[in-house]
C-alpha positions in Angstrom: 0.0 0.0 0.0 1.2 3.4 -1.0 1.9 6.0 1.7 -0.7 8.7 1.6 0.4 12.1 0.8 0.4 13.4 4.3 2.6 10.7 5.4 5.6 10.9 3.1 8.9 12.5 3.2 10.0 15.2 1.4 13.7 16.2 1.1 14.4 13.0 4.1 12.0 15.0 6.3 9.2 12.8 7.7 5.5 14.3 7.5 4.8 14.6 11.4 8.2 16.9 11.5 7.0 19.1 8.7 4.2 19.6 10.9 5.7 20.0 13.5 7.7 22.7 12.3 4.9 24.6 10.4 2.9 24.8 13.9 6.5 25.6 15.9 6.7 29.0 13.2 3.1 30.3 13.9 3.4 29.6 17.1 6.9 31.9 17.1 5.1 34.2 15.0 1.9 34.5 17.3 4.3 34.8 20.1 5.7 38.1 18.6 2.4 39.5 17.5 1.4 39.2 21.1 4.7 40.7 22.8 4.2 43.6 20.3 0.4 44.2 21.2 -0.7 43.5 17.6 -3.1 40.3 18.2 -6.2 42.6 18.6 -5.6 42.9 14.4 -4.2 40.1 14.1 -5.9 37.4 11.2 -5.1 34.1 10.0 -3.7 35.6 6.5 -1.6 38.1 8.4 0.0 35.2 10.6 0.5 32.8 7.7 2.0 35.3 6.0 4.5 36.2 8.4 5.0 32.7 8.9 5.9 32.3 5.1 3.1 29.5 5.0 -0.3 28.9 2.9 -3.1 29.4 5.1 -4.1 25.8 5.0 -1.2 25.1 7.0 -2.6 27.2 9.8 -5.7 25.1 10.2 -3.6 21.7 10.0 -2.5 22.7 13.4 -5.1 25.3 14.6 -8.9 26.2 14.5 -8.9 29.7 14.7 -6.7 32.6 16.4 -7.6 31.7 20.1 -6.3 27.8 19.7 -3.6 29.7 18.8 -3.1 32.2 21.4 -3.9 29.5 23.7 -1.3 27.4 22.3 1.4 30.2 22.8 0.4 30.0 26.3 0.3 26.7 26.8 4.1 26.6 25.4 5.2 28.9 27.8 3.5 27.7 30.9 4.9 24.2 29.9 8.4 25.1 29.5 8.5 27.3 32.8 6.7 24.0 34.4 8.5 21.9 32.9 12.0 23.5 33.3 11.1 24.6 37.7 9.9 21.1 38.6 12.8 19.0 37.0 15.1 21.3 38.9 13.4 21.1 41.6 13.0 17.6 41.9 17.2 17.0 40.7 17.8 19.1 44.1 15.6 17.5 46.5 18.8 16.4 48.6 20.5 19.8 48.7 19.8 22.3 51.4 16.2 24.8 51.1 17.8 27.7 49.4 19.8 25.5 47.1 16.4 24.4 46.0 14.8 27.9 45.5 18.0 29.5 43.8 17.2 26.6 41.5 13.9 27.0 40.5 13.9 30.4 40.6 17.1 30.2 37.7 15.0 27.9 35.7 12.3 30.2 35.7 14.2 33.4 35.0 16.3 31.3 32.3 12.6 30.7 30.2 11.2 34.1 31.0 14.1 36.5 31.4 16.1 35.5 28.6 13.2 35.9 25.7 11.7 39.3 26.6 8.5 38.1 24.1 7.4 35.0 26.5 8.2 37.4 29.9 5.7 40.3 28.6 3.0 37.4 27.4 3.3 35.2 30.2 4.0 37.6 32.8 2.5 41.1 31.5 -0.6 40.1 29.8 -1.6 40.1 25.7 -4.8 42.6 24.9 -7.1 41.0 22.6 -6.8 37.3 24.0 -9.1 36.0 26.8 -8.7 32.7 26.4 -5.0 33.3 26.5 -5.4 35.0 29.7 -7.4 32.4 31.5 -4.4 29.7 30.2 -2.1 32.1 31.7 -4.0 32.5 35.1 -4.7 28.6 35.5 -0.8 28.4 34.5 0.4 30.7 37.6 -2.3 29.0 40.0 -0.4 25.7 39.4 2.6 28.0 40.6 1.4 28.8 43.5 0.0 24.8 44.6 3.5 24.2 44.2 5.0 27.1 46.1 2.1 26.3 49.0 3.3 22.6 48.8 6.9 23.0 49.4 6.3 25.6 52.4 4.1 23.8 53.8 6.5 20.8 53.7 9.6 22.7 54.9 8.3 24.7 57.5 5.9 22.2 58.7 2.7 24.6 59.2 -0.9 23.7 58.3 -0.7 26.8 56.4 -4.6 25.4 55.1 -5.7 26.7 58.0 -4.7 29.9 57.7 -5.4 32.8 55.3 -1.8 33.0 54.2 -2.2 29.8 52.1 -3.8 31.8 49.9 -2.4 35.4 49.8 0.8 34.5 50.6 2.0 32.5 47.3 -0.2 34.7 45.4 1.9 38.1 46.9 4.9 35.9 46.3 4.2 34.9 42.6 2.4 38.5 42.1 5.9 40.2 43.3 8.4 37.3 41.3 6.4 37.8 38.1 6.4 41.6 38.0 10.1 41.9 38.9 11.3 39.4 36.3 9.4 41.0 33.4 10.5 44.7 35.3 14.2 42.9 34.9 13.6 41.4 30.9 12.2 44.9 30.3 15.2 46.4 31.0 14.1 49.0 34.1 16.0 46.4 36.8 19.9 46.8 35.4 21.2 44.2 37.2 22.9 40.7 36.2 20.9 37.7 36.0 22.8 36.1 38.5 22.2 38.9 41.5 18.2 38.5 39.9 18.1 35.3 41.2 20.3 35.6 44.6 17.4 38.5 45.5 14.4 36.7 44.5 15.8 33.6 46.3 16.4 35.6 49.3 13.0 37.0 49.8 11.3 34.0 48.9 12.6 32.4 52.0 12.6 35.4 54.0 8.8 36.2 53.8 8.1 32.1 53.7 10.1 32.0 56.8 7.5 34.9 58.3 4.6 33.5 56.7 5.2 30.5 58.5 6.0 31.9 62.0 2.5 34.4 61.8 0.9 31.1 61.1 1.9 29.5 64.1 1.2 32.9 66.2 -2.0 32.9 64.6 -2.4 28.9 65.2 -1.2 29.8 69.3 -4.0 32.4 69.8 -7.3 31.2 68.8 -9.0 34.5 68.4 -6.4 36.2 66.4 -7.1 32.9 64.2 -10.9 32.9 63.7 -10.0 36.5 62.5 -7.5 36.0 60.3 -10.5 33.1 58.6 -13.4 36.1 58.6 
């Protein structure tokens, strides 16, 4: 039986990598539109064309325009996933601000060092809701995570109390805001000191958050305030 026409290779490049590559350039292309603020105007022929592809390209891989802002946040969201668990997990032997200098490297190495994925992911893209609700679901995960360790190193029902839910948010609110500050340009300092002061006050204010906790836990009152 004779391959179909999808499946074959051209030039010793297999179909499913020709794909591959056509959605990986509008993707790259989206990316860009959105970092520039330009997706409000933005239509299948004007992507496709940037892309240097025929529009039926676009909808072997997409839809419409909001699979493919979503996709461009999905990307992102995966890689910074991606990239702060596996470090995280590779230095769950070495001491707690080993771990955080870690993760918060991976993170600024996927957001600080492509200015275009810091201002969609972290800044926000006009013109994209459903981007925007990938991107909030995206930094919720963040914060489980962040909730997670603290609650694991410091051993605090942090459940219990209100901070389990403002303080990761403050914490990711703050770290978001100075990376992008720092792709931007307005922070001129070296990526390395970035991370040595985001590392720092992440486990300075999870060391507090954790010690008002147990106040809070200690004095029952105080407690049933914090919940109202």
């Amino acid at each position: 039986m004779n391959p179909s026409i999808n499946d074959r290779s051209y030039g010793g490049e297999p179909a499913a990598e020709r794909i591959r590559r056509r959605r990986a350039s509008l993707l790259d292309v989206a990316l860009t539109a959105m970092a520039e603020d330009r997706w409000r105007s933005a239509t299948v022929a004007g992507i496709c064309a940037e892309a240097g592809l025929n529009k039926r390209y676009f909808y072997e891989s997409f839809p419409d325009l909001d699979a493919l802002s979503s996709g461009v946040i999905d990307e992102i969201a995966e890689e910074v996933g991606g990239a702060a668990v596996a470090t995280y997990l590779a230095s769950l032997d070495r001491p707690l601000d080993e771990q955080a200098r870690a993760a918060v490297d991976a993170v600024v190495g996927v957001l600080g060092t492509d200015r275009r994925k810091a201002r969609v992911f972290l800044g926000g893209t006009a013109g994209a809701p459903i981007a925007h609700a990938r991107r909030d679901d995206a930094i919720r995960g963040l914060t489980g995570i962040l909730v997670d360790h603290a609650r694991a190193i410091h051993d605090v029902e942090l459940e219990a109390d209100s901070l389990a839910s403002t303080g990761p948010a403050f914490v990711i609110g703050g770290t978001a805001h100075t990376i992008l500050a720092w792709a931007e340009g307005t922070i001129d300092i070296t990526r390395r000191q970035l991370v040595e002061d985001i590392t720092d006050l992440w486990l300075a204010l999870g060391a507090k958050a954790a010690d008002i906790a147990d106040a809070r836990r200690s004095a029952p009152d105080a407690g049933r305030a914090s919940q109202q």
